[in-house]
C-alpha positions as CSV (number, residue, x, y, z in Angstrom):
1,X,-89.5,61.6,-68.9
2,X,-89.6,63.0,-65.3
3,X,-92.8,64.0,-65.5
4,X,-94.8,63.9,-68.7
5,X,-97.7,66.5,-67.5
6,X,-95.1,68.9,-66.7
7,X,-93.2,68.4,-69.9
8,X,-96.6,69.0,-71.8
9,X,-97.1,72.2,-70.0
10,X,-94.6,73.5,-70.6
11,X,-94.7,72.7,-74.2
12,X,-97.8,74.3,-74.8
13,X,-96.6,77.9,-73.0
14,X,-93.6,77.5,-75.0
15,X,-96.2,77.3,-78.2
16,X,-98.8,79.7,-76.6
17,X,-96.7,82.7,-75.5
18,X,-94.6,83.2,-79.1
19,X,-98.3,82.4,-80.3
20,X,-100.0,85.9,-78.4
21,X,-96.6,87.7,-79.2
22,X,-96.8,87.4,-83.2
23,X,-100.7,88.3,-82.8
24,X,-99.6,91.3,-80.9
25,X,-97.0,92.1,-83.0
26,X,-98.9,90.8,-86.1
27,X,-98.8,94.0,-87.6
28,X,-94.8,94.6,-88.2
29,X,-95.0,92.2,-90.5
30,X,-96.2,93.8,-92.8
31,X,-94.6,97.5,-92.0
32,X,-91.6,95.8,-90.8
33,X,-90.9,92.7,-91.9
34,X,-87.5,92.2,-90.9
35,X,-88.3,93.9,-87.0
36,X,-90.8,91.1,-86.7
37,X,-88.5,88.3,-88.1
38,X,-85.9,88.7,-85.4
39,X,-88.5,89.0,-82.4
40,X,-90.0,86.0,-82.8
41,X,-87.2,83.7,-82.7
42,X,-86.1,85.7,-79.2
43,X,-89.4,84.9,-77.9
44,X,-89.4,81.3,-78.8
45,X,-85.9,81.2,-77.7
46,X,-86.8,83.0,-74.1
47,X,-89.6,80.8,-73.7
48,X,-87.6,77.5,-74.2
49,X,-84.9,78.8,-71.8
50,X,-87.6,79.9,-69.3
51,X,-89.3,76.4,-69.1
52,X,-86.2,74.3,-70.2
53,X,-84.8,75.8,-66.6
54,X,-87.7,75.3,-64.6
55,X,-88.0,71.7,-66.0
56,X,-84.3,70.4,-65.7
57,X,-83.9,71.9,-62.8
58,X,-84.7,68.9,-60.8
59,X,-82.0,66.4,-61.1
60,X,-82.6,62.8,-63.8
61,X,-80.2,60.1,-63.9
62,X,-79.5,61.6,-67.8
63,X,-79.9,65.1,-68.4
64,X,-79.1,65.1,-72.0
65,X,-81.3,62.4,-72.5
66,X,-84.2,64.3,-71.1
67,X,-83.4,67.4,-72.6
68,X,-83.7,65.9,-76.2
69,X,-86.5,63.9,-75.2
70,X,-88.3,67.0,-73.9
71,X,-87.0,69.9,-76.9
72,X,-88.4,66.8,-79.1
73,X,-91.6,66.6,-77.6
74,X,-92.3,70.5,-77.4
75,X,-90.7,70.8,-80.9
76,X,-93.9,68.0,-81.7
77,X,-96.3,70.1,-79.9
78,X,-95.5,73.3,-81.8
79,X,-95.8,71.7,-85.4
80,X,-98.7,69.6,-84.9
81,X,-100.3,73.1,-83.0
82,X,-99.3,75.0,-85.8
83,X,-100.0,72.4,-88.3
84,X,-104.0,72.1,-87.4
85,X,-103.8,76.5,-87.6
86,X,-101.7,76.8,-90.6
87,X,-103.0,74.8,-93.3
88,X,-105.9,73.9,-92.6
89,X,-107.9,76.7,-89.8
90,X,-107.7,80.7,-90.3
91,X,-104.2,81.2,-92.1
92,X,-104.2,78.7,-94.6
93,X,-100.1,78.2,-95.4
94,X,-98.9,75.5,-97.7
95,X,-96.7,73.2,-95.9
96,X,-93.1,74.2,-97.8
97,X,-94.4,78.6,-96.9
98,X,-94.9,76.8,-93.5
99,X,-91.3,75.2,-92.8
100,X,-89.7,78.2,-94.7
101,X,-91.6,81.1,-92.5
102,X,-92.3,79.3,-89.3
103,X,-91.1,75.8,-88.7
104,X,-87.4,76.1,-89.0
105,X,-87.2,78.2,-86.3
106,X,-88.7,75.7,-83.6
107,X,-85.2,74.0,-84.5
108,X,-84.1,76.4,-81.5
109,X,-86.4,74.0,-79.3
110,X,-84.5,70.8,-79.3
111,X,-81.1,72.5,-79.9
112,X,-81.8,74.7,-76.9
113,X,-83.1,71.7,-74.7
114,X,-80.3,69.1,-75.6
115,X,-77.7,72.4,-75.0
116,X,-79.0,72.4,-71.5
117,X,-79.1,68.8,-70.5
118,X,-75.1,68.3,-72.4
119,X,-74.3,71.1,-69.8
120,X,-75.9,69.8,-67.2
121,X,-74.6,66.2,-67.5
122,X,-71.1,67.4,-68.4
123,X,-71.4,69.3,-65.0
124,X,-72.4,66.6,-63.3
125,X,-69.5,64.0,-64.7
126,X,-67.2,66.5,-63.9
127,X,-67.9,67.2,-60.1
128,X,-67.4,63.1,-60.0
C-alpha cells in the first residue's frame, strides 16, 4: 500500500461518519424503516468515494491492485469495528441479524474501491 497510515485513516472516517449518521438518524428506523435503509448505504457509499478519491489520487504503479487492497482493508476495519459494538458492546446483534442488517452493505467498500483503481489503470494503459 502507498501509505498504510493514510489508508487506515481513511478507513476509520469511512466507518466513523455512516457511524454518527445512523445515530443521528437512529430514529427513522423505527418510524421509517425503509427511509433509513436507503440513506445509509448513500452515506457509506459517499464516504468511500470521498476518501477512495483523495487516496488514489496520487499515482501507484497498480491502481487496481491498491484499490482492492485498500476497499479490503477498510471493508476489515468496518466489520471488526462493528463486530466489537454489535455483538458483544451496547447493541447486542447476533452475527447472521448482523450480515443481513449491516454487513452486506460494506460490500459497496471493496466494489467501490476496485471500481476506481480498474478505471484508473484502464486510463492509464490507454494513454500508453
Amino acid at each position: 500500500m502507498r501509505s498504510l497510515k493514510t489508508a487506515l485513516l481513511y478507513g476509520f472516517l469511512v466507518w466513523l461518519i455512516p457511524f454518527v449518521v445512523s445515530f443521528l438518524v437512529f430514529p427513522l428506523r423505527t418510524s421509517n424503516r425503509a427511509l433509513f435503509e436507503s440513506i445509509m448505504p448513500v452515506v457509506v457509499t459517499f464516504c468511500v468515494v470521498l476518501f477512495g478519491v483523495l487516496y488514489l489520487r496520487k499515482p501507484t504503479a497498480s491502481p487496481l491492485r491498491e484499490g482492492t487492497l485498500l476497499g479490503t482493508l477498510w471493508l476489515a476495519i468496518s466489520i471488526v469495528i462493528d463486530l466489537a459494538m454489535f455483538m458483544e458492546g451496547p447493541m447486542k446483534m447476533s452475527l447472521p441479524d448482523y450480515i443481513a442488517d449491516i454487513g452486506l452493505t460494506y460490500l459497496i467498500i471493496p466494489t467501490a474501491t476496485a471500481g476506481m483503481g480498474w478505471v484508473l489503470q484502464d486510463t492509464r494503459s490507454s494513454q500508453a
